[in-house]
Biopython code that builds the backbone (N, CA, C, O; Angstrom):
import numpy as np
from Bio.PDB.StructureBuilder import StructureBuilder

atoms = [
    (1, "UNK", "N", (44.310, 30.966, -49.348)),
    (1, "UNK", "CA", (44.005, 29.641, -48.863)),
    (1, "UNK", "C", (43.379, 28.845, -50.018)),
    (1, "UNK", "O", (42.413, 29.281, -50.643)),
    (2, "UNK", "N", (43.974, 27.634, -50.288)),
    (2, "UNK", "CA", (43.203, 26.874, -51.206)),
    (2, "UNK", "C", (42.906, 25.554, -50.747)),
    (2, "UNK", "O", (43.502, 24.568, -50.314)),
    (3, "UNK", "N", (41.065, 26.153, -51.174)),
    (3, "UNK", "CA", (40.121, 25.136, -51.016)),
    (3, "UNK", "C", (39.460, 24.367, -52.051)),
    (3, "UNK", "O", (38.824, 24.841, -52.992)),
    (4, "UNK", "N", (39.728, 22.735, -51.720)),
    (4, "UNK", "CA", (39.453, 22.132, -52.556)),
    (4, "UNK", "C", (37.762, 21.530, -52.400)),
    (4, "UNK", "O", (36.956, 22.155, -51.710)),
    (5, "UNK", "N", (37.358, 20.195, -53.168)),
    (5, "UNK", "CA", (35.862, 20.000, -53.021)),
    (5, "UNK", "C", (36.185, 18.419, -53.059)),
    (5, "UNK", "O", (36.841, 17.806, -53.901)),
    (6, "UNK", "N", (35.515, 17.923, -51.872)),
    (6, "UNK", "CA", (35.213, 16.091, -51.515)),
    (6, "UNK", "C", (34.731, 15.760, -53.353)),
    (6, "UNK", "O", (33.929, 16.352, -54.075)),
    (7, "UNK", "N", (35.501, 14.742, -53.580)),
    (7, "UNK", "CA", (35.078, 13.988, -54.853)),
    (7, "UNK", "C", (33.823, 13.318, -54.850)),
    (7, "UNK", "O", (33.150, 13.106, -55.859)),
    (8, "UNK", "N", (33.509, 12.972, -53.621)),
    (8, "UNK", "CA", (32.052, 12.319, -53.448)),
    (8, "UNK", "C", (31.247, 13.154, -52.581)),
    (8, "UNK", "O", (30.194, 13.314, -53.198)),
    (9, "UNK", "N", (31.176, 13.833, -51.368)),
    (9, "UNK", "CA", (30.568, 14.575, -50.772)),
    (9, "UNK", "C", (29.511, 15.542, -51.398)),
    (9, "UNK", "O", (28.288, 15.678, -51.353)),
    (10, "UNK", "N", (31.226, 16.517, -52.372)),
    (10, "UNK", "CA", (30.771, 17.975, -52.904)),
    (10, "UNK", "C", (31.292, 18.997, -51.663)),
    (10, "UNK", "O", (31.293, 20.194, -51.950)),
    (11, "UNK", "N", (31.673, 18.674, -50.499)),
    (11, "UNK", "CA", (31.744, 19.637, -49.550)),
    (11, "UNK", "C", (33.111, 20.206, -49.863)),
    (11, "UNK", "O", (33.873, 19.725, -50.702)),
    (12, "UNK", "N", (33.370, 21.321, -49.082)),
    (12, "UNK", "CA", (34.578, 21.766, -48.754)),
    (12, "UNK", "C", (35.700, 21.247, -48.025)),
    (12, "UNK", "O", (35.437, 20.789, -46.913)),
    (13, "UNK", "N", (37.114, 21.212, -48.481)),
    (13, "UNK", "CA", (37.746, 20.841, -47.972)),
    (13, "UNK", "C", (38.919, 21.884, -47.560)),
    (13, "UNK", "O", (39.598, 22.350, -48.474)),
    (14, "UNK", "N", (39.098, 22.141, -46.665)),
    (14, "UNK", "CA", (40.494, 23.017, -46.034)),
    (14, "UNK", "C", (41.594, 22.705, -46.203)),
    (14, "UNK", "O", (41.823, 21.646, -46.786)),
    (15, "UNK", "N", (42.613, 23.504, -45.760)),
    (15, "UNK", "CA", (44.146, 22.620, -46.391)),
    (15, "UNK", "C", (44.583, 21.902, -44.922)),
    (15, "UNK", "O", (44.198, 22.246, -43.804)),
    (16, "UNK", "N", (45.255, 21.097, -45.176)),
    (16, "UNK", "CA", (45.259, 20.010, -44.263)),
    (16, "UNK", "C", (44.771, 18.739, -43.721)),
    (16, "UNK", "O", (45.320, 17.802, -43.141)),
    (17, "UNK", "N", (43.183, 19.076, -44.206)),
    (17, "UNK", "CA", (41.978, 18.022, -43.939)),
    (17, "UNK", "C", (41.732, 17.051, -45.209)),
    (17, "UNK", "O", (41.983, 17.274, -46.393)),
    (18, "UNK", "N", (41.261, 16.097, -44.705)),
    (18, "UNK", "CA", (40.579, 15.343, -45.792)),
    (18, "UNK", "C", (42.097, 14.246, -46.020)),
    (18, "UNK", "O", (42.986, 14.095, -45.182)),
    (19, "UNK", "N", (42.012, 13.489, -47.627)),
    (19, "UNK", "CA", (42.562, 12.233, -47.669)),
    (19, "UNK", "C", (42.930, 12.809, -49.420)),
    (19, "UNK", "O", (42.189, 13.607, -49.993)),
    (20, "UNK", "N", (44.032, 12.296, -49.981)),
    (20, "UNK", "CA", (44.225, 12.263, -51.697)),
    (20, "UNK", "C", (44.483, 10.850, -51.526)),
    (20, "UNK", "O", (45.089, 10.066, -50.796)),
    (21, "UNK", "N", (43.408, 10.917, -52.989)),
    (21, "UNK", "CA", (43.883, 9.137, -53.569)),
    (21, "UNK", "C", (44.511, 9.642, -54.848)),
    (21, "UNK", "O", (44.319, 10.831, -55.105)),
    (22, "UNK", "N", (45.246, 8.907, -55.703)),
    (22, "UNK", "CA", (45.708, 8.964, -57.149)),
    (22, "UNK", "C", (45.460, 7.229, -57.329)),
    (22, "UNK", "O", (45.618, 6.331, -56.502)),
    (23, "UNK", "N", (44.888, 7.170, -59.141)),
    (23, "UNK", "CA", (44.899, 6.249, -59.542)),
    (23, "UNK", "C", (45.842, 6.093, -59.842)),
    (23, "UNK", "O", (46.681, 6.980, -59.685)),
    (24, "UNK", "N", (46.232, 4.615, -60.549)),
    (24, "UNK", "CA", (47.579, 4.455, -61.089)),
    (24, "UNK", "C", (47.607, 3.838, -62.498)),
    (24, "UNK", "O", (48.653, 3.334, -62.908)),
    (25, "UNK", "N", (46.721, 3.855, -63.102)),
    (25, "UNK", "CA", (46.603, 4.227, -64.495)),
    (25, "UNK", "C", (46.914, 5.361, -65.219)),
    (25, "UNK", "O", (47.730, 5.495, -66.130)),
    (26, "UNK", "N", (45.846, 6.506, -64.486)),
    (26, "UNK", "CA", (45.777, 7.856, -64.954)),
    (26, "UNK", "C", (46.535, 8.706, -63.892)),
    (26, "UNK", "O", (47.121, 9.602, -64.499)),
    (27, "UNK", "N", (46.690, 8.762, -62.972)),
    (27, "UNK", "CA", (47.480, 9.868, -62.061)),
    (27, "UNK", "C", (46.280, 10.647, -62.176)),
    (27, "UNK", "O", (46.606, 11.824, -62.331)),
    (28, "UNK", "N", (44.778, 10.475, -62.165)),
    (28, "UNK", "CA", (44.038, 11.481, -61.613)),
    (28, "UNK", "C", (43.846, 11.384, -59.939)),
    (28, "UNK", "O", (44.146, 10.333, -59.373)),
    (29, "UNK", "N", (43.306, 12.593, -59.144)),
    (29, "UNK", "CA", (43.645, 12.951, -57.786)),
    (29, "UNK", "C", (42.285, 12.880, -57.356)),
    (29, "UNK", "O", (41.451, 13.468, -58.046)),
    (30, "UNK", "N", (41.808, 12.078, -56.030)),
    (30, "UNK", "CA", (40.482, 12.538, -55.602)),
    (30, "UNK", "C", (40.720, 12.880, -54.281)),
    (30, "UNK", "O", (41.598, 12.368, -53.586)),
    (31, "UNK", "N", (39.549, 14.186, -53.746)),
    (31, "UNK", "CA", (40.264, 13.691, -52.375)),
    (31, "UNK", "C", (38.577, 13.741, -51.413)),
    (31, "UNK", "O", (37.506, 14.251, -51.738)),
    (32, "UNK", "N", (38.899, 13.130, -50.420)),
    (32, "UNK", "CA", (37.829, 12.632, -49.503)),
    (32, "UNK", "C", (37.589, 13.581, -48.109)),
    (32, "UNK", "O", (38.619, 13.827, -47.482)),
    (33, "UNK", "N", (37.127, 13.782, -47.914)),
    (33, "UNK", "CA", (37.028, 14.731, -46.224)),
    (33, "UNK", "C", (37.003, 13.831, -45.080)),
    (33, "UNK", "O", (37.659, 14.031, -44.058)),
    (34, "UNK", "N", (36.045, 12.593, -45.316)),
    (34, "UNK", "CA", (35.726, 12.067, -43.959)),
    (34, "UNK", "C", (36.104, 10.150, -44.367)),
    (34, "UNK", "O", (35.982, 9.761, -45.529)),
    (35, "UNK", "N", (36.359, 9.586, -43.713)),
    (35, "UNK", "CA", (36.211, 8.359, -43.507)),
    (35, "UNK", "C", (35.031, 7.656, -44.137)),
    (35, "UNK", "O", (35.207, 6.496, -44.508)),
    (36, "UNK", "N", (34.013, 8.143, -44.278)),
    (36, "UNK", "CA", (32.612, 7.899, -44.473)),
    (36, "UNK", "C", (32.812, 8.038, -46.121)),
    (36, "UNK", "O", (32.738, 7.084, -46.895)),
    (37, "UNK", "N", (33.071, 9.372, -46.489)),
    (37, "UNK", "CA", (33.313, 9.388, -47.699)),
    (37, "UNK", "C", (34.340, 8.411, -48.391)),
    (37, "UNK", "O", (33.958, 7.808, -49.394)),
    (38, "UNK", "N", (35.352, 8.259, -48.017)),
    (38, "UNK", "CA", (36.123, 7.764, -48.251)),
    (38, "UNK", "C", (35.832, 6.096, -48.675)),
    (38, "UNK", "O", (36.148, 5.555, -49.734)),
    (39, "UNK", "N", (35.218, 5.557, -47.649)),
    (39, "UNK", "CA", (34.400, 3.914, -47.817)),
    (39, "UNK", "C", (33.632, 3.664, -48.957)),
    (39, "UNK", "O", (33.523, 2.627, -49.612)),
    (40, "UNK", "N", (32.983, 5.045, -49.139)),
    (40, "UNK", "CA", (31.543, 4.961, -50.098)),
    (40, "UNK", "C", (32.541, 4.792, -51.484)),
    (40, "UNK", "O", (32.502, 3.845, -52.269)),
    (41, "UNK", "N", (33.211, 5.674, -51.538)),
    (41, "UNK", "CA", (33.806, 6.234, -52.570)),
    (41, "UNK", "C", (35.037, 5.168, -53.660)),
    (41, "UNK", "O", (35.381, 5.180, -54.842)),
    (42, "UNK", "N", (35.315, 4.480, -52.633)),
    (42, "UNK", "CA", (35.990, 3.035, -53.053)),
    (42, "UNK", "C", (35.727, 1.987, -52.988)),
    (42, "UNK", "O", (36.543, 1.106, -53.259)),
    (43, "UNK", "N", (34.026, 1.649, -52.460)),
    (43, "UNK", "CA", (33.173, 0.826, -52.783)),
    (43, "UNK", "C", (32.006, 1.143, -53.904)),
    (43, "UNK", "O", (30.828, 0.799, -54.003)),
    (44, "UNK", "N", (32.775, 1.860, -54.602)),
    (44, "UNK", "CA", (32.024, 2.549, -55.903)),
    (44, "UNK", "C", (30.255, 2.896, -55.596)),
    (44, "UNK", "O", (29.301, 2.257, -56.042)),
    (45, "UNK", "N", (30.224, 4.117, -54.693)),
    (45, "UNK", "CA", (28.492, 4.309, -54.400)),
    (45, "UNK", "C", (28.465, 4.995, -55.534)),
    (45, "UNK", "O", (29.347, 5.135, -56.382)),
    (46, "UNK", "N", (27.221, 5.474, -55.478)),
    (46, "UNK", "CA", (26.823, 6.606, -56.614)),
    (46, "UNK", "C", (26.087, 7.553, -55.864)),
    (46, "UNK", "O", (24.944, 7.478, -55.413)),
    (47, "UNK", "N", (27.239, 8.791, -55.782)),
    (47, "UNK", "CA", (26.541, 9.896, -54.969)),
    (47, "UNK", "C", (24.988, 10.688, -55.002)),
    (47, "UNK", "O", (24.247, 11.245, -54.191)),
    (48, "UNK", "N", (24.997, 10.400, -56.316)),
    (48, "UNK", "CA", (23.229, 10.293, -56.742)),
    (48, "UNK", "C", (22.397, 9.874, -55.294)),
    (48, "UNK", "O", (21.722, 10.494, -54.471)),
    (49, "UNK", "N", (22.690, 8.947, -55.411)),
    (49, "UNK", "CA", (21.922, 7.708, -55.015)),
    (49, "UNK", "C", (22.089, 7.724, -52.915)),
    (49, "UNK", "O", (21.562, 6.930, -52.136)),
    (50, "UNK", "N", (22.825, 8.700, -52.644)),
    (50, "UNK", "CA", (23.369, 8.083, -51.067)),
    (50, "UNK", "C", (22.859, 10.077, -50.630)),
    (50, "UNK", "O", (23.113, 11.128, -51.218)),
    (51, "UNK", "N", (22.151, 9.790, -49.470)),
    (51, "UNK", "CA", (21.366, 10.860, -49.333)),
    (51, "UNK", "C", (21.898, 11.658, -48.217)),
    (51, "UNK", "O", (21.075, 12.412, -47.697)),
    (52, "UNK", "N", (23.153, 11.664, -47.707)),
    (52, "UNK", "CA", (23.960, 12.304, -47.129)),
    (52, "UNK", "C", (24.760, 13.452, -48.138)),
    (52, "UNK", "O", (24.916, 14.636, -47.838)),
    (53, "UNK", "N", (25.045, 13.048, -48.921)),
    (53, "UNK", "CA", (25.762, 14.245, -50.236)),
    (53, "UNK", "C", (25.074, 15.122, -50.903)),
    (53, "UNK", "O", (23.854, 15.018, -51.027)),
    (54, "UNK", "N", (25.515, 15.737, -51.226)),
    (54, "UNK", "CA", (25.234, 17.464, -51.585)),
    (54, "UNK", "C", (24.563, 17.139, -53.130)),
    (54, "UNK", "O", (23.613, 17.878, -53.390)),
    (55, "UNK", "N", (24.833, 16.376, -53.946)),
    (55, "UNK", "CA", (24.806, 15.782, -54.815)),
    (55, "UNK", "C", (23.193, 15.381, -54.881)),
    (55, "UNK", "O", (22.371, 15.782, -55.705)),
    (56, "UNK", "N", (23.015, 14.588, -53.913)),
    (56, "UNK", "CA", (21.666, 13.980, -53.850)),
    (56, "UNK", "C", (20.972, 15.385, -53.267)),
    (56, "UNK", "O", (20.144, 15.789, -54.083)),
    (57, "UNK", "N", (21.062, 16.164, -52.200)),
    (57, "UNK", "CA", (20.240, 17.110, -51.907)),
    (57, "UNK", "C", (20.336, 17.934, -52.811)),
    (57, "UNK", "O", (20.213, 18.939, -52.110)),
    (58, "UNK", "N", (20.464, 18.332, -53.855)),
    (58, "UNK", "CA", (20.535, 18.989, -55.029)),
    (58, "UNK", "C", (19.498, 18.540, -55.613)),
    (58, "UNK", "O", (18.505, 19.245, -55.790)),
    (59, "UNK", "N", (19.598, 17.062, -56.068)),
    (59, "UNK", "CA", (18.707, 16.596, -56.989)),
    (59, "UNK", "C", (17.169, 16.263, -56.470)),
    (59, "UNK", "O", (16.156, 15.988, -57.114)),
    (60, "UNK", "N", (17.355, 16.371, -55.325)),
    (60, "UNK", "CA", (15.962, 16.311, -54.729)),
    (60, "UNK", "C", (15.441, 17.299, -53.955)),
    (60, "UNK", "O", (14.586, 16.948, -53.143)),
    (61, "UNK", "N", (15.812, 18.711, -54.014)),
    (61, "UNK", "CA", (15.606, 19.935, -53.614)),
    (61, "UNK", "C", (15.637, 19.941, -52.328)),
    (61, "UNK", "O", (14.813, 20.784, -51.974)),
    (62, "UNK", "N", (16.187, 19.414, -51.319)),
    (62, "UNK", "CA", (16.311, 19.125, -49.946)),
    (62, "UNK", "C", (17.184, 20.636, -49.177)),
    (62, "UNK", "O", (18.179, 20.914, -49.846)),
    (63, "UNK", "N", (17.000, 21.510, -48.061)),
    (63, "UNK", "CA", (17.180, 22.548, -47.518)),
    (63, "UNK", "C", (16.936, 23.826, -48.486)),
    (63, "UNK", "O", (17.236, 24.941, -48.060)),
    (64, "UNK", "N", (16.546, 23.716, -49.417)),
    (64, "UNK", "CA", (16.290, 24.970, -50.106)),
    (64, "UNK", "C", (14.988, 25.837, -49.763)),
    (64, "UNK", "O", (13.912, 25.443, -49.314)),
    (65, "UNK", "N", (15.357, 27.003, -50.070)),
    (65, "UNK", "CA", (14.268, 28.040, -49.286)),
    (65, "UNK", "C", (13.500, 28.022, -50.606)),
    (65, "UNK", "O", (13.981, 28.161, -51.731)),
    (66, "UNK", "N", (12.065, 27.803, -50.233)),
    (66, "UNK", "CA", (11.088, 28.094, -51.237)),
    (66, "UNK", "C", (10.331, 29.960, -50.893)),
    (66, "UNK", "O", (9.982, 30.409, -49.802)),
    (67, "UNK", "N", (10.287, 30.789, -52.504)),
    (67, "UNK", "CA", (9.888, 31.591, -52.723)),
    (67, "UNK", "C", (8.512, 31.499, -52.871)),
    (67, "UNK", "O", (7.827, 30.644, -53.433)),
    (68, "UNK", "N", (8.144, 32.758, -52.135)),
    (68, "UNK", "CA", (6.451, 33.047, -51.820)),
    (68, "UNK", "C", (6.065, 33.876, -53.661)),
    (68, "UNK", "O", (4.930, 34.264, -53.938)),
]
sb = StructureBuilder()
sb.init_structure("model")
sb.init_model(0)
sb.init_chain("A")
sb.init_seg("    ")
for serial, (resi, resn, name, xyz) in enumerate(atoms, 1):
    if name == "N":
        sb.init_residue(resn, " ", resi, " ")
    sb.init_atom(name, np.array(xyz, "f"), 0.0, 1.0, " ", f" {name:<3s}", serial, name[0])
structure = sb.get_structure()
């Protein structure tokens, strides 16, 4: 099974699910999981910055188990 990763999310994507864009300059491929992503993602957000993505809970240590 090949699984790909949301261009903006970071999440997993299954085969079947989600959205491909291609530019048409470069023929590079993104692909989107949700609708949500998808909006952000072509209204140029910065996943940094939008606190639903994996991206941002990374950078701000958000669900991680802290060691005793």
């Amino acid at each position: 099974m090949n699984v790909e990763v949301c261009s903006f999310r970071g999440y997993k994507i299954y085969p079947r699910h989600g959205r491909h864009y291609a530019r048409t300059n470069d023929g590079k491929v993104f692909q989107c999981l949700k609708a949500k992503c998808e909006l952000a993602f072509l209204s140029k957000r910065n996943p940094w910055q939008v606190n639903w993505t994996l991206l941002y809970r990374r950078k701000h240590k958000k669900g991680q188990l802290e060691e005793i």
